[in-house]
C-alpha positions as CSV (number, residue, x, y, z in Angstrom):
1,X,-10.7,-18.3,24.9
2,X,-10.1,-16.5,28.2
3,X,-12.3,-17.6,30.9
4,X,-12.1,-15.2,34.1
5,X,-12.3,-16.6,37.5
6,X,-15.0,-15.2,39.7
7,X,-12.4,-13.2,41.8
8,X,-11.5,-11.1,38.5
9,X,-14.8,-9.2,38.8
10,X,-16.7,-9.9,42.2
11,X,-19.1,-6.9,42.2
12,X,-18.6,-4.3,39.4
13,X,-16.9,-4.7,36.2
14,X,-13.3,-4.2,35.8
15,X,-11.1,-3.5,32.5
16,X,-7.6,-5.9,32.2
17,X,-5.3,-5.0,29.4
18,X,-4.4,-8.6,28.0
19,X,-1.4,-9.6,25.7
20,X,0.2,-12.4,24.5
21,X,3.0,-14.4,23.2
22,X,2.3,-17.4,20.2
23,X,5.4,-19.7,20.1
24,X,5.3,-22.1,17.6
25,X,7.9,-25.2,15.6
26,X,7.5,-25.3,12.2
27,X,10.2,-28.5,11.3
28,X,11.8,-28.5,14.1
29,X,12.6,-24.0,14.3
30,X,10.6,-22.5,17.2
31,X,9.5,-19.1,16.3
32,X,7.9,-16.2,18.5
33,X,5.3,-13.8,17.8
34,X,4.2,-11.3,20.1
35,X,0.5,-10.8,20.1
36,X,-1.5,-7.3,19.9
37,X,-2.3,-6.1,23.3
38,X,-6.2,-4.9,24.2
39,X,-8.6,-4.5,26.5
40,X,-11.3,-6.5,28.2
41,X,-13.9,-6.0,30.0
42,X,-14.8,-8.4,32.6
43,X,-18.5,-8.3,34.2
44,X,-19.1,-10.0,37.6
45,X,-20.5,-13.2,37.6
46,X,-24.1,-14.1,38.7
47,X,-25.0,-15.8,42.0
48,X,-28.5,-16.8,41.4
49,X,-30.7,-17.8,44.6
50,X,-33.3,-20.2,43.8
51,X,-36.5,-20.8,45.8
52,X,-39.0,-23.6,44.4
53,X,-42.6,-23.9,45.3
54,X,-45.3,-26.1,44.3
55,X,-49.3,-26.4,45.2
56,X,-49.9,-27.1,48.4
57,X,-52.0,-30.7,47.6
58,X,-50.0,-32.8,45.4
59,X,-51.1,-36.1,44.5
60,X,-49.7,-39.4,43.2
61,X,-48.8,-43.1,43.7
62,X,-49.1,-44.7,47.6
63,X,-46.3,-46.8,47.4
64,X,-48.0,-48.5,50.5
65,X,-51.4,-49.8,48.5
66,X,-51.4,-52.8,45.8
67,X,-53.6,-50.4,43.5
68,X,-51.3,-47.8,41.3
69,X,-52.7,-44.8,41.5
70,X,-52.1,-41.9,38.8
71,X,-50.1,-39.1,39.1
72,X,-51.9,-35.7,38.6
73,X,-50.6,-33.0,37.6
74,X,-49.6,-29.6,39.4
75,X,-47.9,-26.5,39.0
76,X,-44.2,-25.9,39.7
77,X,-42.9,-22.5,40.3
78,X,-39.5,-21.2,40.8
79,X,-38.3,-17.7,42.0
80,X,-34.8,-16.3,40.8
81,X,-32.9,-14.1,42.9
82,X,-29.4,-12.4,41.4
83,X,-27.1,-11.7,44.3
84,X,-24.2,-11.0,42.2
């Protein structure tokens, strides 16, 4: 699993060739096997922008009165913004 850092692809997507070397023991002999070499491509990550809004009356418990006082339901919206 190769997980990029946000640096690798900041605003367009960018091809790396990866490769690799698998060293292993098997009873105590270490042996070495190069890996196959390819190429990824790396797409830049998202930078979402939230902005919440709700109804403008929203009603519930007074935390100030004895009486306890349902809450009502209301809507909750949310817009999503992609900077990246």
């Amino acid at each position: 699993l190769i997980i990029p850092l946000t640096e690798a692809a900041p605003m367009v997507e960018i091809k790396y060739d990866i490769s690799g070397v698998l060293r292993y023991t098997i009873e105590g002999v270490w042996y070495t096997q190069g890996l196959a070499s390819d190429t990824i491509t790396v797409q830049p990550d998202p930078q979402l922008y939230l902005k919440y809004f709700h109804s403008r009356d929203v009603f519930s418990d007074d935390p100030f009165t004895a009486e306890v006082e349902h809450p009502v339901p209301f809507h909750l919206g949310v817009l999503i913004e992609n900077r990246g």
